[in-house]
ZARO-468977 format. One record per atom (N, C-alpha, C): residue in one letter; x, y, z. Coordinates in steps of 0.001 Angstrom, whole numbers, padded with zeros to 6 digits, always signed. Atoms other than C-alpha are relative to their C-alpha. Layout:
N
AXYZ
...
REM end
This chain:
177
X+000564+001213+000561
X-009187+066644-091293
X-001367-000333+000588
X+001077+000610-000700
X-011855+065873-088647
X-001313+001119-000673
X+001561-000972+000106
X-013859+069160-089790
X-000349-000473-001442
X+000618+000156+001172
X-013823+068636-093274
X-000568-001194-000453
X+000934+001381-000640
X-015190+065092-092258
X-001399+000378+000244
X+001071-000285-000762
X-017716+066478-090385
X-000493+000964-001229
X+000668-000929+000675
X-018324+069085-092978
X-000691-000862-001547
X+000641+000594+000948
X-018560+066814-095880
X-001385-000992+000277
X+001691+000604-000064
X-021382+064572-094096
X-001054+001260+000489
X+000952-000981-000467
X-023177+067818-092993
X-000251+000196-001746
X+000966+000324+001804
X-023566+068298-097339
X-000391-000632-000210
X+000951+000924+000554
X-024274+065173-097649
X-001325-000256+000717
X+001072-000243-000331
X-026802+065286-095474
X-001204+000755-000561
X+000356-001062+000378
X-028213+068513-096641
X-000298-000371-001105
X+000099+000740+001218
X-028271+066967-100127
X-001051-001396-000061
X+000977+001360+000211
X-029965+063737-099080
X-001375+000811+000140
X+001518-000320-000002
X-034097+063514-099304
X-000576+000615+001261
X+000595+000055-001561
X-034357+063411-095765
X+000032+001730+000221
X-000092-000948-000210
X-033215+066948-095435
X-000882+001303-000913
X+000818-001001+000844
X-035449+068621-098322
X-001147+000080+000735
X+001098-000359-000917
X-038328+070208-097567
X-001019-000399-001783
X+000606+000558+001780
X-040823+068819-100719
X-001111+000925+000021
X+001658-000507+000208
X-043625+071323-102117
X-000885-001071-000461
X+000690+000570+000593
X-046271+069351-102379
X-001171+000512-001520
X+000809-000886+001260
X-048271+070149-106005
X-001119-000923+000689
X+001448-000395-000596
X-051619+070346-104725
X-001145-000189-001688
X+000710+000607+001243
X-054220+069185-107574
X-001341+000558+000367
X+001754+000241-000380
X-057328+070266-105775
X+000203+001461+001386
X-000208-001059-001007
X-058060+073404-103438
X-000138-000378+001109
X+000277+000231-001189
X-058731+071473-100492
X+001521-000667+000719
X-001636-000111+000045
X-055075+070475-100888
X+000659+000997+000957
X-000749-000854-000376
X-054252+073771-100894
X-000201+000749+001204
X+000664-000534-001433
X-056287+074541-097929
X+000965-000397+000977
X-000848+000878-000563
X-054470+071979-096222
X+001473+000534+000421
X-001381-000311+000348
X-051082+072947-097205
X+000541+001456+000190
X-000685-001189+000005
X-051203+076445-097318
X-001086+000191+001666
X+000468-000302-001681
X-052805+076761-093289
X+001118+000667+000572
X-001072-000740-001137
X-049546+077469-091622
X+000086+001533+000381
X-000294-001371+000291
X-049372+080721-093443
X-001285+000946+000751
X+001061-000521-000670
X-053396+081428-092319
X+000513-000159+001884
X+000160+000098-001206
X-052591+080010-088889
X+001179+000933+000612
X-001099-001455+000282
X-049466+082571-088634
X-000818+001219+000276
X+000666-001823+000014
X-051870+085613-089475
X-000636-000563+001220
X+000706-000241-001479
X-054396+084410-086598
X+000838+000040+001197
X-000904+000000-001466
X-051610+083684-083983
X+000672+001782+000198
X-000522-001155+000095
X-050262+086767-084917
X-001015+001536+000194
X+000657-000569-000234
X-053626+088650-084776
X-000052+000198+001525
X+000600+000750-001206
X-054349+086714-081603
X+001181+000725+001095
X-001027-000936-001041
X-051067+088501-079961
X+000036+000919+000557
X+000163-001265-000252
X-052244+091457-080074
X-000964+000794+001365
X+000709-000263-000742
X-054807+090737-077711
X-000584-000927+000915
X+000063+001287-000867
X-054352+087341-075805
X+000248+000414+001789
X+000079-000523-001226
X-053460+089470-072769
X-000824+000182+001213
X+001204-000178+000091
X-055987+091163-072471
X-001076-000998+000680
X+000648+000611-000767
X-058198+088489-072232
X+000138-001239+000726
X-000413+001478-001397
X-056358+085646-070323
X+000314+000512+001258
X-000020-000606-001213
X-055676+088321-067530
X-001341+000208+000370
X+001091+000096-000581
X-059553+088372-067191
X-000271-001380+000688
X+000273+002057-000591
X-059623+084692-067231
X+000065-000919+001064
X-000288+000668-001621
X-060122+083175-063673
X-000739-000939-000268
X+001107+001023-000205
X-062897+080728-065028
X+000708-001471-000272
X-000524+000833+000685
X-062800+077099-065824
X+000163-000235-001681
X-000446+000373+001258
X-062078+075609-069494
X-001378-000112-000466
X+001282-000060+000902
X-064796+076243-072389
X+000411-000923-000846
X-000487+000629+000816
X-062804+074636-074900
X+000813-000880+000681
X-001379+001166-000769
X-061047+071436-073133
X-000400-001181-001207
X-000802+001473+000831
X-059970+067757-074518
X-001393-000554-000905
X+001048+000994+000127
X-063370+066754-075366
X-000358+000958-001620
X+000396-001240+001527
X-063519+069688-078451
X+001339-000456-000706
X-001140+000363+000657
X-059868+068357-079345
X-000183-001500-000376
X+000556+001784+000327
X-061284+064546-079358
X-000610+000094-001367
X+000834+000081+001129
X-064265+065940-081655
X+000750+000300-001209
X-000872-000334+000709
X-061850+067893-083712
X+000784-001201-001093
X-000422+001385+000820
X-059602+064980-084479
X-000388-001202-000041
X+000633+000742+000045
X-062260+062637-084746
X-000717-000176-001016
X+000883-000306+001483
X-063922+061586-087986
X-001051+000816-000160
X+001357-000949-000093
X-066560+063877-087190
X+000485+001031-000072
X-000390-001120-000455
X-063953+066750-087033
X+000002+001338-000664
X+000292-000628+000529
X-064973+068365-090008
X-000692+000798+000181
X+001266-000558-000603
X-068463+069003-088595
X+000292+000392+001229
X-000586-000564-001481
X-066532+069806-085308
X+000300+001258+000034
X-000647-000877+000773
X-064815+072395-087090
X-001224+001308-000143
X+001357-000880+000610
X-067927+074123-088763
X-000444+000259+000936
X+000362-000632-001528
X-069464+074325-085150
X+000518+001015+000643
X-000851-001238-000307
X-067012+076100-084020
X-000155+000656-000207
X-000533-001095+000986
X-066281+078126-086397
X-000741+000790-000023
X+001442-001016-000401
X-070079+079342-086082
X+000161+000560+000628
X+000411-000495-001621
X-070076+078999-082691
X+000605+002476-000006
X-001470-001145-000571
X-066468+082164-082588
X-001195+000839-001189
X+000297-001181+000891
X-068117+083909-085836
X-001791+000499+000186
X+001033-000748-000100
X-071705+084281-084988
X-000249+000527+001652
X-000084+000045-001094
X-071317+084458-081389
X+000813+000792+001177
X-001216-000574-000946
X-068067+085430-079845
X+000615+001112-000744
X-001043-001118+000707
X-066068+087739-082240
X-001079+001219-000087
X+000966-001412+000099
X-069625+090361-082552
X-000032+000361+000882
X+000429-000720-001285
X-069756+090743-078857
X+001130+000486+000479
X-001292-000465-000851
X-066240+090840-078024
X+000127+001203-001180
X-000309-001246+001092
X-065717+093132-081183
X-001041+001560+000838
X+000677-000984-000279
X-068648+095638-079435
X+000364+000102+001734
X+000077-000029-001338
X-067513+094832-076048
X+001614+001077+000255
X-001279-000485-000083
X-063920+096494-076432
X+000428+000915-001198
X-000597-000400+000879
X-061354+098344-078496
X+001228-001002-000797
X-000891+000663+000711
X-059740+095496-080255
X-000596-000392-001513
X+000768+000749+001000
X-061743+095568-083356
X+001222-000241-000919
X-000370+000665+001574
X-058958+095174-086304
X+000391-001240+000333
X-000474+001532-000781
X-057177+092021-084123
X-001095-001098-000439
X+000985+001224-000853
X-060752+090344-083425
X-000539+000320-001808
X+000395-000017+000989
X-061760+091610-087298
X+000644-001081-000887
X-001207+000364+001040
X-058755+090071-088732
X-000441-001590+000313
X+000290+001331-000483
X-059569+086505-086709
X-000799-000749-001300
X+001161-000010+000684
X-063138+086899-087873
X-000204-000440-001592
X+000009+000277+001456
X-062093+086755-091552
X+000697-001042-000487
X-000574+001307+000400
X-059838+084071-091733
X-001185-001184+000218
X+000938+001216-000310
X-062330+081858-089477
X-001281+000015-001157
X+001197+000117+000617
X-064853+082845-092106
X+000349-000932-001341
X-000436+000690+000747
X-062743+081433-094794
X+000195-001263-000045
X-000834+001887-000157
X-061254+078411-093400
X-001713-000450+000252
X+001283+000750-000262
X-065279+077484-092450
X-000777+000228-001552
X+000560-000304+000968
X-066274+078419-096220
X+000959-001054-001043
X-000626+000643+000782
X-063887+076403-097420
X+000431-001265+000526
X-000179+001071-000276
X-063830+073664-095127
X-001351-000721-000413
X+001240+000678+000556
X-067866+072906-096472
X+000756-000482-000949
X+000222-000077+001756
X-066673+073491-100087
X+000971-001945+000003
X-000894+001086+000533
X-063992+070228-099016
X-000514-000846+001299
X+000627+001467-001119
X-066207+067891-096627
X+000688-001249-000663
X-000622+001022+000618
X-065599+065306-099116
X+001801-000501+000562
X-001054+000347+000289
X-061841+065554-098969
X-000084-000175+001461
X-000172+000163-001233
X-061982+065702-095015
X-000642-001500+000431
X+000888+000923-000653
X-064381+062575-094776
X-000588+000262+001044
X+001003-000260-001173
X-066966+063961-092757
X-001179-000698+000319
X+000386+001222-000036
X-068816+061460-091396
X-001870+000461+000629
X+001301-000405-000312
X-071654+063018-088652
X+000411+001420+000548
X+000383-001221-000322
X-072623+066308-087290
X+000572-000115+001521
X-000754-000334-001401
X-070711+067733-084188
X-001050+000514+001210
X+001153-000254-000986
X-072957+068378-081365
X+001424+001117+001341
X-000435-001204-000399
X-071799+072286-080135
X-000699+000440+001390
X+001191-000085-000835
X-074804+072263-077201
X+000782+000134+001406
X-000713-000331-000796
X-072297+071731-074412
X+000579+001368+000196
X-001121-001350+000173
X-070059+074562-075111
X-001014+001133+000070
X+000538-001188+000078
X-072521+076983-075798
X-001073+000329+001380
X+000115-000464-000999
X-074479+076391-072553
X+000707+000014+000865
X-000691-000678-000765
X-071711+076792-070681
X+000578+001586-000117
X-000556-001686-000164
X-070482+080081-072309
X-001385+000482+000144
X+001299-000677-000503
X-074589+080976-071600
X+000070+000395+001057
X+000010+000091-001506
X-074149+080325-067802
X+000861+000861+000444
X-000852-001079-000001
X-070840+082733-068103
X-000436+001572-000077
X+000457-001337+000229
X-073062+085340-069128
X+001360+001233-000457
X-000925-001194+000689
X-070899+088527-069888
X+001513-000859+000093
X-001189+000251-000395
X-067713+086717-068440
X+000261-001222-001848
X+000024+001305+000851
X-068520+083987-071548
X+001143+000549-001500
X-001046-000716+000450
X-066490+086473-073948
X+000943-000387+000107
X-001563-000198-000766
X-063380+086886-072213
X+000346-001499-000001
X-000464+001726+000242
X-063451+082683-071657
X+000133-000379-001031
X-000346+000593+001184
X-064105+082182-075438
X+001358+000701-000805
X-001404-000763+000767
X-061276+084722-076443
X+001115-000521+000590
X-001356+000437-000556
X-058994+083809-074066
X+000632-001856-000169
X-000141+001049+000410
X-059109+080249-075077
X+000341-000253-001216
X-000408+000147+001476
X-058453+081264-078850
X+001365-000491-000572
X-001719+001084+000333
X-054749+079734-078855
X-000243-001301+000135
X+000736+001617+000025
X-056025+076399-077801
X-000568-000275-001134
X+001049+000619+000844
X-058775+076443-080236
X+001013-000013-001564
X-000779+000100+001386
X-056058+077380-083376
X+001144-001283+000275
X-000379+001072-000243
X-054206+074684-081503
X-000536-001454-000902
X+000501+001120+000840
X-056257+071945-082424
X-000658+000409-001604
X+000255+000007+001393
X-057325+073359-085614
X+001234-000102-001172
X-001879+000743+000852
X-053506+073190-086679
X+000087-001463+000036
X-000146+001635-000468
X-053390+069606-085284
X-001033-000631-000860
X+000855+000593+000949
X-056347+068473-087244
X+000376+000268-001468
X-000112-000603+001579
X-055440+070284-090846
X+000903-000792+000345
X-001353+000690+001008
X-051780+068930-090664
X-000470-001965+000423
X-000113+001299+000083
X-053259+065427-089583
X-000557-000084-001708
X+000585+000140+001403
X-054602+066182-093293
X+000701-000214-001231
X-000587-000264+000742
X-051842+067059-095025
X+001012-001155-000999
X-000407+001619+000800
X-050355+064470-097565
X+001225-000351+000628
X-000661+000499-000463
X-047728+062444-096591
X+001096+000071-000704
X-000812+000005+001021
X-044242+062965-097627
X+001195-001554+000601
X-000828+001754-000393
X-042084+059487-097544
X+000478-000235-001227
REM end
């Protein structure tokens, strides 16, 4: 008696709203940007495995990417936070580390998503409300002052940085209630 108690509120549960999982229909690609991330942020974590070792066993320095890039991030400005970035890793970090080692399909594979999600986070400023321009000037003279070591700090920090770029997209994502 007690299980099939227990079993009938475990259906009904399962049955109520609370327990669905709702597709949201998406009307607009910045939607689907939104919505469909997990699956992108998946392939990079999953790229990023291949070779997070690697460079967090170099890693003795301090933090390139700390709280103050996760502030800008989820800060009305985080659009243009975003796009900085996104430069910063694709014109910057992924060509040197790509020539500096043998991890090119890993650091290729990054490379192409980040090129997307920053090609398609312009195309949806609007939908993000992007307000002002992110100021990247910090970050980049510190990975200057790193000189060769500045690599290895920006790679090895690449879980953090898909960190807050998850945390910002799903603060995007519509609301289900």
């Amino acid at each position: 008696m007690i299980f099939s108690g227990v079993m009938f509120s475990l259906i009904m549960f399962l049955l109520s709203d609370k327990a669905h999982c709702r597709k949201v229909d998406c009307k607009s690609e910045c939607c689907s940007l939104v919505e469909g991330f997990p699956v992108r942020l998946k392939e990079l974590r999953s790229s990023y495995s291949e070779i997070q070792n690697f460079y967090q066993s170099t890693d003795d320095l301090g933090a390139l990417i700390d709280d103050t890039v996760e502030h800008s991030i989820n800060s009305p400005y985080g659009c243009h936070a975003m796009n900085e970035i996104l430069r910063f890793y694709l014109e910057t970090v992924l060509p040197k580390a790509v020539k500096k080692n043998q991890f090119k399909t890993p650091i290729d594979s990054i490379g192409n998503i980040f090129q997307e999600l920053k090609r398609d986070m312009l195309k949806c400023r609007n939908y993000f409300s992007c307000q002002k321009p992110f100021e990247i000037s910090n970050i980049k003279n510190s990975y200057e002052k790193l000189e060769g070591k500045g690599v290895d700090k920006a790679m090895g920090e690449l879980d953090l940085l898909f960190n807050y770029i998850e945390k910002y997209l799903a603060s995007k994502r519509v609301k289900h209630y």
